[in-house]
SERO-4910 file (N, C-alpha, C, O; in steps of 0.05 Angstrom, whole numbers):
BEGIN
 pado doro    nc1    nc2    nc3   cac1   cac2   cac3    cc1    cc2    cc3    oc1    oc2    oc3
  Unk    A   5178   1388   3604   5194   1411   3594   5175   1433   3583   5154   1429   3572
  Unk    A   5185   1450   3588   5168   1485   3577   5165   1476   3543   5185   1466   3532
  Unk    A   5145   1480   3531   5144   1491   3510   5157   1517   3502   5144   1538   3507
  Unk    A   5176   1518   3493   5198   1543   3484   5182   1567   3468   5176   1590   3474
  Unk    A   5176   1545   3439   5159   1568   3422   5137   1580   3437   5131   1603   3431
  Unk    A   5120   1567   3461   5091   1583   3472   5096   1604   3493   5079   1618   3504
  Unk    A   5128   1604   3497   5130   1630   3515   5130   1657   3504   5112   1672   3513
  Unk    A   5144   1664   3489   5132   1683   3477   5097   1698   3471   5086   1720   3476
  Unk    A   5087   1673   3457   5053   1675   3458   5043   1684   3488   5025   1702   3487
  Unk    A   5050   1676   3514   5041   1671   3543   5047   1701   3548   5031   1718   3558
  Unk    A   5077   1704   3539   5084   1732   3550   5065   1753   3544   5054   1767   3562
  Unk    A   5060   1755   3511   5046   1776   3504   5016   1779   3511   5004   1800   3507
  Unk    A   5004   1754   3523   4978   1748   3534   4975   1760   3557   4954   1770   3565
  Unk    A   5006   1758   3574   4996   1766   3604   4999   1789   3599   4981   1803   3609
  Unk    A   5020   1803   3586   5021   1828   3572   4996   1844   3575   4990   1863   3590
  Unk    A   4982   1833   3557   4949   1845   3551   4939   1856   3563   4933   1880   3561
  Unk    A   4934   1829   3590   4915   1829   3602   4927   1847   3639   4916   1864   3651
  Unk    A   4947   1837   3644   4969   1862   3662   4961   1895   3648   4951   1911   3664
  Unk    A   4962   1902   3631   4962   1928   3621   4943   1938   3635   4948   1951   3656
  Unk    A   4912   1934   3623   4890   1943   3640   4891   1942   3677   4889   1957   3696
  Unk    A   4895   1920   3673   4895   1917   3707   4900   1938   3727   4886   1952   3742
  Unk    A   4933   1936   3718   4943   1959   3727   4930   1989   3724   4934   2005   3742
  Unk    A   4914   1996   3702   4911   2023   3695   4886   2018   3718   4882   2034   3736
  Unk    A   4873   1998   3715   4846   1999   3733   4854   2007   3762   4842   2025   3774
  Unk    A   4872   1994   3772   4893   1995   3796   4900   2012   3806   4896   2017   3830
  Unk    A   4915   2027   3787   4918   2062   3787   4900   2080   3796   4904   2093   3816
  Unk    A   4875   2081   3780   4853   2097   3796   4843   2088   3817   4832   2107   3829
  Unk    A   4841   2055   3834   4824   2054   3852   4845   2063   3879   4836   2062   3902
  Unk    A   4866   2069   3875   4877   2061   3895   4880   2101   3910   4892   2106   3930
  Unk    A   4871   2113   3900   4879   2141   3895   4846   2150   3913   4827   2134   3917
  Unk    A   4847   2181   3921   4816   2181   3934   4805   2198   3905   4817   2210   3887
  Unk    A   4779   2191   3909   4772   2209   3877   4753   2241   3886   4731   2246   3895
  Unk    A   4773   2255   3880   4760   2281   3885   4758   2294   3851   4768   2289   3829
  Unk    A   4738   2314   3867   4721   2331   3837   4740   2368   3841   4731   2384   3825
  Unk    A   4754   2375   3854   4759   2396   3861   4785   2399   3832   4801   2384   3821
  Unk    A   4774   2436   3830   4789   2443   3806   4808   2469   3818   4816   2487   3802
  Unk    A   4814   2469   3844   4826   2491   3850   4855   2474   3860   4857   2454   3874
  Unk    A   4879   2492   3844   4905   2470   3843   4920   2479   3866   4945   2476   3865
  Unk    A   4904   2492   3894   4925   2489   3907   4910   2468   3929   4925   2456   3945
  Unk    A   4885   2463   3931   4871   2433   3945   4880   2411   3933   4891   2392   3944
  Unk    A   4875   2415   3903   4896   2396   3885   4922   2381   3893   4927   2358   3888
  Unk    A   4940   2398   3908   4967   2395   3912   4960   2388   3942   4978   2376   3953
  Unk    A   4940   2394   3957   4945   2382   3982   4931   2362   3984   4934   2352   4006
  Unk    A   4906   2344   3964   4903   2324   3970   4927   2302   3962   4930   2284   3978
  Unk    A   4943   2302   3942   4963   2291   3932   4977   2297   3955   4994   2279   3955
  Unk    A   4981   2311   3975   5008   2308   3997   4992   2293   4018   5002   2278   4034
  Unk    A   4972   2296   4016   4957   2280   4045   4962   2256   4035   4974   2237   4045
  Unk    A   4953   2259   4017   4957   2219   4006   4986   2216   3984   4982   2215   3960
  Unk    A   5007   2216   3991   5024   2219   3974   5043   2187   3974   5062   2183   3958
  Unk    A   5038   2175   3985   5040   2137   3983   5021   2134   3969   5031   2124   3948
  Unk    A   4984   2136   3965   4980   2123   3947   4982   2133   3915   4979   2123   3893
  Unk    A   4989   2163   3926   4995   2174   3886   5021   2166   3882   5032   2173   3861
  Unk    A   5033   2155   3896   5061   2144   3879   5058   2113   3880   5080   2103   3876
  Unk    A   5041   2097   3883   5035   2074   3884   5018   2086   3856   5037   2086   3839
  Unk    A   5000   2094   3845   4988   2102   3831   4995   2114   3809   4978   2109   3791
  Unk    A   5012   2127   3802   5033   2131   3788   5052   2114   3771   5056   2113   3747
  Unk    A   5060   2101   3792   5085   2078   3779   5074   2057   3769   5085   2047   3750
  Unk    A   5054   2048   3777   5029   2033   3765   5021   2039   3740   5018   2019   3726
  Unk    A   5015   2064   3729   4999   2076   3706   5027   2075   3694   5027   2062   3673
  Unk    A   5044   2082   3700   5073   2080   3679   5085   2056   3674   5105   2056   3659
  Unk    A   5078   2036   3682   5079   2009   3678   5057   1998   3669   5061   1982   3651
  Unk    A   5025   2003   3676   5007   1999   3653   5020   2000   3614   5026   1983   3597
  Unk    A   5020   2040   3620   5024   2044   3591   5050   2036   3581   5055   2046   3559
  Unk    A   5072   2017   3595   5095   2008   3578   5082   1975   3573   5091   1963   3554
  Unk    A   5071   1968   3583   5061   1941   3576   5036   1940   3555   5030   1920   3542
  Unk    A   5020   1975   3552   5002   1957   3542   5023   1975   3505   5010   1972   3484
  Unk    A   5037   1982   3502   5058   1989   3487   5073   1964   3475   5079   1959   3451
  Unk    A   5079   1945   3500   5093   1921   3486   5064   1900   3471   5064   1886   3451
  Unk    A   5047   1907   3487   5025   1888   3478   5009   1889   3456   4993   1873   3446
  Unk    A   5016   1912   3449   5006   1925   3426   5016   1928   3405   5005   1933   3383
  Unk    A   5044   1924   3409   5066   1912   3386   5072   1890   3384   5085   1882   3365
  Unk    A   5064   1873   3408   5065   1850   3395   5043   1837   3384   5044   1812   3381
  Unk    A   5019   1853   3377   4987   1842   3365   5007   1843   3334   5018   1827   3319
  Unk    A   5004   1866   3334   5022   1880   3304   5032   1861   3299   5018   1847   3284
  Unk    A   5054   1851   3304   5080   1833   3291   5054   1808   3292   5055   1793   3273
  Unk    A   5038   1803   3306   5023   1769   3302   5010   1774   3280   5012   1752   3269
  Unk    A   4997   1789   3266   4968   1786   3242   5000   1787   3216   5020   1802   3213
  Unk    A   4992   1766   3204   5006   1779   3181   4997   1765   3157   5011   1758   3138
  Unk    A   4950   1759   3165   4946   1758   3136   4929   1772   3130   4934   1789   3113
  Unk    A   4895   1770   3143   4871   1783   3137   4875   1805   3156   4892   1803   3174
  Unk    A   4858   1828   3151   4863   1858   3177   4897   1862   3185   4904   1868   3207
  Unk    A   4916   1857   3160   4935   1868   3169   4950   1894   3176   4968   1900   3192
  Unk    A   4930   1912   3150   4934   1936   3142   4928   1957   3167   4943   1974   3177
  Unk    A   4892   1945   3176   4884   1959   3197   4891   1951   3229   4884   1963   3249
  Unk    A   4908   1926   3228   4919   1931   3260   4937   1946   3261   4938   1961   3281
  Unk    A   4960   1950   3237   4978   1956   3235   4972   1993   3248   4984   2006   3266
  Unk    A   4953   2001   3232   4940   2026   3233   4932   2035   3267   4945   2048   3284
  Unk    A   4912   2025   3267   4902   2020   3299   4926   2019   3314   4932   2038   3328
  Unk    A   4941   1998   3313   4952   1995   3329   4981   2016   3341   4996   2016   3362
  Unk    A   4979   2030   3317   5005   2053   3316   4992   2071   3327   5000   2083   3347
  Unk    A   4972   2076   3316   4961   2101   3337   4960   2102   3373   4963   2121   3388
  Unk    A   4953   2068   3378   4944   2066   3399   4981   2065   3418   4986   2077   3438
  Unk    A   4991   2054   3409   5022   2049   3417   5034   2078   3417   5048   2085   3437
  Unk    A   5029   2099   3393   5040   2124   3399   5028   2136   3426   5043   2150   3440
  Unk    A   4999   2131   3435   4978   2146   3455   4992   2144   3479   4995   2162   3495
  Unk    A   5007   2109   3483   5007   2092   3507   5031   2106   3503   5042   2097   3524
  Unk    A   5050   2122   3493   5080   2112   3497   5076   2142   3509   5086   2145   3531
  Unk    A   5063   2165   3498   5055   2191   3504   5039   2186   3545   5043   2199   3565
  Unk    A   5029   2173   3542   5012   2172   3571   5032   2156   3595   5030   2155   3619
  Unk    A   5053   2143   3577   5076   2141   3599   5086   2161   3600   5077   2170   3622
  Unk    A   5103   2180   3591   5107   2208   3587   5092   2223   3617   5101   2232   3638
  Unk    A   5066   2221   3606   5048   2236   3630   5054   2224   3653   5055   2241   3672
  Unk    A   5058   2198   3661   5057   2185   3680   5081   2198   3700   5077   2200   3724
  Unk    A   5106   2205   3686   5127   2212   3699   5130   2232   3708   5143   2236   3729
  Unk    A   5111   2259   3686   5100   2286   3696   5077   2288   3718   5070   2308   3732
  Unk    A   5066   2261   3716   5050   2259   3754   5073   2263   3772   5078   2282   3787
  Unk    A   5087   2242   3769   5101   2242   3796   5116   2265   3794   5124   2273   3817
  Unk    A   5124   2278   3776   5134   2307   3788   5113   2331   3797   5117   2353   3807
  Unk    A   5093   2319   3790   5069   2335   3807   5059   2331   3842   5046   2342   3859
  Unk    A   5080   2305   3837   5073   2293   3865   5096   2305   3877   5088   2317   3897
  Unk    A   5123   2308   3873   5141   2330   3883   5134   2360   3892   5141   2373   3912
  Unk    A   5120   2367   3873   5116   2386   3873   5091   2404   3899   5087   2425   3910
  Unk    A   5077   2369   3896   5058   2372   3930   5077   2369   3952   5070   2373   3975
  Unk    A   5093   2366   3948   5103   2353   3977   5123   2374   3978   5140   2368   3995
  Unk    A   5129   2400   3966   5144   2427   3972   5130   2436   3989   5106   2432   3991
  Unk    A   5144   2451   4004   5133   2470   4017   5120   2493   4011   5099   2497   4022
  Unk    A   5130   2510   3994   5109   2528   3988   5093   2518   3959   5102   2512   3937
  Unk    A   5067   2520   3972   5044   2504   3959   5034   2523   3944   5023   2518   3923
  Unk    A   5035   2546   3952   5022   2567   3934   5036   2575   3906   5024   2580   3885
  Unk    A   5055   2575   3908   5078   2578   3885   5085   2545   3871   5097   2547   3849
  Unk    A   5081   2529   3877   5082   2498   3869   5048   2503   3851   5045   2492   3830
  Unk    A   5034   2514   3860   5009   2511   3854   5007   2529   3824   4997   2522   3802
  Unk    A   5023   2559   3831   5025   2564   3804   5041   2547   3781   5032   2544   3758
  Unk    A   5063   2536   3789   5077   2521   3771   5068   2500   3759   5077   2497   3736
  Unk    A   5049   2478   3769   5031   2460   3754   5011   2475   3737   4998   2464   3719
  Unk    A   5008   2500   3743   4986   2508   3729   5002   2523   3697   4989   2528   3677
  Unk    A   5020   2525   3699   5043   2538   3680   5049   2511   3658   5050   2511   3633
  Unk    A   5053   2484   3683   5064   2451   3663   5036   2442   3652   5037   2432   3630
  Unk    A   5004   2445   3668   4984   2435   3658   4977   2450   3632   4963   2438   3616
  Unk    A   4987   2478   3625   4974   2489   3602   4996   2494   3586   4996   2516   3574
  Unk    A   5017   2480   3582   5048   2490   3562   5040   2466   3545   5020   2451   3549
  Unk    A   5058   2463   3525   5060   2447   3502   5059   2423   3514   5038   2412   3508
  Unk    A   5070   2413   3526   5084   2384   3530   5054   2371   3540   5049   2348   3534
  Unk    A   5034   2388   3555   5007   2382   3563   4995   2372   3543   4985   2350   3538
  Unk    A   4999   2402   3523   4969   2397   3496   4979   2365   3476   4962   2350   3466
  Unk    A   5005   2362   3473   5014   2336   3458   5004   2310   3475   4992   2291   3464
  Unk    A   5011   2312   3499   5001   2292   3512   4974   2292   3517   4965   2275   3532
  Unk    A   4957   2312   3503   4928   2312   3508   4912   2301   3484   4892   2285   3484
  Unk    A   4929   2317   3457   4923   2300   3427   4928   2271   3429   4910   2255   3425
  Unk    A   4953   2264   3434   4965   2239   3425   4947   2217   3454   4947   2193   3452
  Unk    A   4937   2228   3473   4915   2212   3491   4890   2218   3476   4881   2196   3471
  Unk    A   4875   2236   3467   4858   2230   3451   4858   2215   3428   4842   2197   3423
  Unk    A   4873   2220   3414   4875   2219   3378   4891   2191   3383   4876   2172   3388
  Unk    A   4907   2189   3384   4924   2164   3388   4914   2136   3407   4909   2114   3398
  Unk    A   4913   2145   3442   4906   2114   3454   4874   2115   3454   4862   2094   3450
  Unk    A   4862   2136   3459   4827   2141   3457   4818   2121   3434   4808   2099   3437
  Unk    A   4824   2134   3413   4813   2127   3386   4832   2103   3377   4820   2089   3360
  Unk    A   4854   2094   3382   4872   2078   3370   4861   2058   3386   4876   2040   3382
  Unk    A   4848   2051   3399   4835   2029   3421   4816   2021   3408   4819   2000   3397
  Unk    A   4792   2035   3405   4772   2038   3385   4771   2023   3370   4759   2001   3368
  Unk    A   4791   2038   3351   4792   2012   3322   4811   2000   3321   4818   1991   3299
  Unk    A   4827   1994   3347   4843   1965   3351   4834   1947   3362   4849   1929   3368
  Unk    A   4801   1945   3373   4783   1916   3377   4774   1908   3343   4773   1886   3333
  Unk    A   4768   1933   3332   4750   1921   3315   4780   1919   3288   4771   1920   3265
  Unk    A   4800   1917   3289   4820   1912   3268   4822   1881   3283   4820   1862   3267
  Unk    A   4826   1876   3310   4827   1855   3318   4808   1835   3310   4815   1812   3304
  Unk    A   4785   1843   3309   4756   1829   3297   4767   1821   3264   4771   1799   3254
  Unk    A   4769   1846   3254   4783   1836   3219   4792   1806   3226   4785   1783   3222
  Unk    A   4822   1826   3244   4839   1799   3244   4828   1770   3249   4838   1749   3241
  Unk    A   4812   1772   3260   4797   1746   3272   4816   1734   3292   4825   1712   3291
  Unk    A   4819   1753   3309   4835   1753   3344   4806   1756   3358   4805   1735   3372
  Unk    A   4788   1767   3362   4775   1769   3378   4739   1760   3358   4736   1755   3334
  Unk    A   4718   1759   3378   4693   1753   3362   4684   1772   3353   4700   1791   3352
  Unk    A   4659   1777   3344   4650   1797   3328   4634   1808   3355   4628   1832   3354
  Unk    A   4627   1797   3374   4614   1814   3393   4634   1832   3414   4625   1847   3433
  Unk    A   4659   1829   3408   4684   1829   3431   4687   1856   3402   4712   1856   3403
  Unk    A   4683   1869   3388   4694   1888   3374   4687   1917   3381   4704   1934   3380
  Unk    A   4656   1923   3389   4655   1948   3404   4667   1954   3430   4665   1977   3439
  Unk    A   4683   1932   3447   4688   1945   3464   4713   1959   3473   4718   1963   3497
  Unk    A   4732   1967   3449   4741   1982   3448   4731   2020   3452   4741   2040   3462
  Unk    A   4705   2013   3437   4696   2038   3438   4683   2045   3466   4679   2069   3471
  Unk    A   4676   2022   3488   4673   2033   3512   4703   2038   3520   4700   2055   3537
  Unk    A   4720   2035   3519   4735   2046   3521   4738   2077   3528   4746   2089   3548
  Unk    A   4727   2088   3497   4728   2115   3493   4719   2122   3514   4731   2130   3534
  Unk    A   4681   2116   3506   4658   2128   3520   4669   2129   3556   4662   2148   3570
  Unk    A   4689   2103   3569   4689   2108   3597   4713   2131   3598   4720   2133   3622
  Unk    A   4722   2140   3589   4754   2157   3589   4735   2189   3589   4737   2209   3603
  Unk    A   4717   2180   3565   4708   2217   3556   4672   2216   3589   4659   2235   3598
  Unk    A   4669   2194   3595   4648   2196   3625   4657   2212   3638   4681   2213   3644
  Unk    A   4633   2234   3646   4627   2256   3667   4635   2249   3694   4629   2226   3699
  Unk    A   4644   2260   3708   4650   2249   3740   4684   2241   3736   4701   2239   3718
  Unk    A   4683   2238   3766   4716   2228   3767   4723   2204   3767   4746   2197   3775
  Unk    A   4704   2188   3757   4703   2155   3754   4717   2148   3724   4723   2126   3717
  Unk    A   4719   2166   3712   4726   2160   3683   4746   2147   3679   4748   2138   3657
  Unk    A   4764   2141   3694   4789   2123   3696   4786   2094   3696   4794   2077   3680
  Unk    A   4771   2091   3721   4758   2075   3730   4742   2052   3705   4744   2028   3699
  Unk    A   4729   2071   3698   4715   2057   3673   4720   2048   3654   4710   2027   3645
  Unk    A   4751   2070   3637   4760   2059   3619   4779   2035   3628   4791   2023   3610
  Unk    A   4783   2024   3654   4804   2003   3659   4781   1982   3663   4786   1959   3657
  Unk    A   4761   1988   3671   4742   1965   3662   4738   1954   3637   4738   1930   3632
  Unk    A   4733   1975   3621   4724   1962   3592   4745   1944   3576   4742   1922   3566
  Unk    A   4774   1963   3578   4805   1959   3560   4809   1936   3581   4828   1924   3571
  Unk    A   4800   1917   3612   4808   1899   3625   4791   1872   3598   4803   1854   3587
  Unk    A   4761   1879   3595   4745   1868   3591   4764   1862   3554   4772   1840   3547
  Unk    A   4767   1883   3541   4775   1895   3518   4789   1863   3515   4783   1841   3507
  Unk    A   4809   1876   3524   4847   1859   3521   4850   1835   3539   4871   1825   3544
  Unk    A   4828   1825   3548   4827   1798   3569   4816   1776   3542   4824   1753   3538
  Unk    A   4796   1791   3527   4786   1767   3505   4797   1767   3478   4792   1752   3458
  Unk    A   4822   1795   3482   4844   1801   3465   4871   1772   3468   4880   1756   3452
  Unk    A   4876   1777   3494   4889   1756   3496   4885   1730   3491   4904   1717   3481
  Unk    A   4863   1719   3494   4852   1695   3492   4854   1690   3458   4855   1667   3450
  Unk    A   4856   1711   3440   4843   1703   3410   4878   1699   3411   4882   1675   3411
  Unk    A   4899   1713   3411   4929   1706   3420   4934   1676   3417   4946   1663   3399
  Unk    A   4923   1670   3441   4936   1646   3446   4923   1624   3432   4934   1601   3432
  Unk    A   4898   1629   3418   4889   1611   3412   4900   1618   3375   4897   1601   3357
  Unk    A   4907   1635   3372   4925   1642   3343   4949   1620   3347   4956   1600   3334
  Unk    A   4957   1633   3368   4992   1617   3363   4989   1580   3380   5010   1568   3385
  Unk    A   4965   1571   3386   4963   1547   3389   4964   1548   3420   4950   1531   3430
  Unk    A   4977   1564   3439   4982   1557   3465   4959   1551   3484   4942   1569   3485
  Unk    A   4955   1534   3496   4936   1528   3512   4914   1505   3502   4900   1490   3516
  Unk    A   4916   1508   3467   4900   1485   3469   4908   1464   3458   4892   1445   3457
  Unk    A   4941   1459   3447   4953   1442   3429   4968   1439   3453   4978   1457   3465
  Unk    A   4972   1400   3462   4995   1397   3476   5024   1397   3466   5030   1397   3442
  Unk    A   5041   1397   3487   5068   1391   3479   5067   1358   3468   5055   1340   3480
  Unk    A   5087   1354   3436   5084   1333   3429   5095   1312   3450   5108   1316   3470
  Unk    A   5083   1282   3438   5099   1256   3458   5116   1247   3450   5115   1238   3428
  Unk    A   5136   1246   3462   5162   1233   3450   5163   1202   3439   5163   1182   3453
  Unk    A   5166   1203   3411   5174   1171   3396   5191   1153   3401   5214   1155   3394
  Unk    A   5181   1133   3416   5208   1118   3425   5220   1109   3406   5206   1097   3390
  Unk    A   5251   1111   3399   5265   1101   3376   5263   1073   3377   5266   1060   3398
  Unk    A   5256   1062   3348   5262   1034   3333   5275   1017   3344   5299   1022   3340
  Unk    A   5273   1002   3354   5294    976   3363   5308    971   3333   5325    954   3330
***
């Protein structure tokens, strides 16, 4: 029979470690161009417009998982480093819940390639890339999942979820997100894979799953 109480623990493990995946997933699957003029912009997204919506729905299911996974670190610490997951981890959950947000304003970017007039579609992303709803989703991706990643390895370290060598790599995190080139995606789903893979592991080895068996049953007393 299933261990009941360890599903929960399992869930938020695969949780974790699904999050990155996917984000890593997201960028490889997409072609990576360097071009800053938004009406090539809009026609490489129509040339390839299966894998930016494969790409898309991916990154918007990354950031709702790594949202659950990140609230459920929160609800686990509740003795040493409680203060600072709690901290960390709000920031980083406000970033992820903001970058799903974005995720959904891709794919209306991806609509917006696949109009016909491209020249006038082209002004209109350039109207949604620089309005408010951009610059919040640009703070709350910096300030919030950037930095809330950061010091949610090393609140995890407090916690004594992860080792003491597994605590900077939150901050590659940063460093692959803020990398020159168009790989920067790429990188940060490497590090946050690397991040929240040895994140998970301190999880399960918190809540017992994986290394405590299910007990043996006592045969009753004659």
């Amino acid at each position: 029979m299933t261990d009941r109480p360890a599903r929960p623990a399992r869930l938020l493990a695969a949780a974790l470690v699904a999050a990155p995946l996917l984000t890593l997933a997201s960028e490889l699957v997409v072609p990576r161009d360097n071009t800053e003029n938004p009406v090539d912009e809009l026609a490489l997204i129509a040339d390839h417009s299966g894998a930016f919506l494969a790409a898309d729905l991916m990154y918007f299911a990354a950031m709702v998982l790594f949202a659950v996974g990140i609230r459920g670190v929160m609800g686990l610490v509740t003795g040493r480093g409680r203060t600072f997951v709690r901290v960390a981890g709000s920031m980083a959950f406000l970033g992820a819940v903001a970058l799903a947000a974005h995720a959904v304003l891709l794919l209306a970017l991806r609509d917006l390639a696949l109009a016909p007039d491209r020249t006038a579609m082209a002004a209109a992303n350039g109207v949604i890339s620089e309005g408010n709803a951009a610059i919040v989703v640009l703070v709350l991706h910096l300030f919030g999942f950037d930095l809330g990643l950061t010091l949610f390895t090393v609140a995890a370290w407090r916690a004594r979820l992860v080792p003491a060598w597994a605590a900077p790599l939150g901050f590659l995190c940063l460093a692959g997100d803020f990398s020159p080139g168009s790989y920067n995606g790429v990188l940060l789903g490497l590090a946050a894979t690397a991040a929240f893979s040895v994140l998970a592991s301190g999880v399960l080895r918190r809540t017992g799953t994986g290394s405590v068996a299910a007990p043996t049953p006592v045969p009753a007393a004659a």
